[in-house]
N, C-alpha and C positions, 0 to 999 in steps of 0.2 A: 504494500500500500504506500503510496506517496503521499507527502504533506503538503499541504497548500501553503502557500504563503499570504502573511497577512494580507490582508486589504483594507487600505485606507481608503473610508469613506469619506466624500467631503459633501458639504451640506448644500445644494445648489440653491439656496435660497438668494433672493436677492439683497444685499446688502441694506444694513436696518436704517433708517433717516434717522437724523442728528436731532436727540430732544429737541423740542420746542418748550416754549412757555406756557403755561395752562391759560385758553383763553376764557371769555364769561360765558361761550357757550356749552360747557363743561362740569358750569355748574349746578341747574338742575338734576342733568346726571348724576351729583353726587349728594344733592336734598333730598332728592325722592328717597330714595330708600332708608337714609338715616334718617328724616322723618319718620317711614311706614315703621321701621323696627324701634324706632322709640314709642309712636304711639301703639304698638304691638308690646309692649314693654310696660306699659302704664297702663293700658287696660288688662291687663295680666296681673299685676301688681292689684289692680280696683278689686278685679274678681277673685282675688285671694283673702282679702282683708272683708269682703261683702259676701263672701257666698253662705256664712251661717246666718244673716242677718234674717228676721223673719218677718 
């Protein structure tokens, strides 16, 4: 049996662009969801402290 010899793979991706600056329209994208999981967080919180209430 013979061995192969290694093979280096190389990634043919295209080369990654050069950070940018975060502009404002980036930041909805990162409200929404820290709003959704905070108020998923506080109504979790209500309903823990209220669910024996009668």
């Amino acid at each position: 049996m013979g061995t192969r010899p290694a093979v280096r793979r190389r990634a043919h991706l295209a080369p990654r662009p050069k950070a940018t600056p975060m502009t404002g329209s980036r930041i909805p994208g990162l409200l929404v969801p820290a709003v959704f999981l905070l108020a998923l967080v506080v109504g979790i919180c209500w309903y823990v402290r209220h669910r024996d209430d009668d």
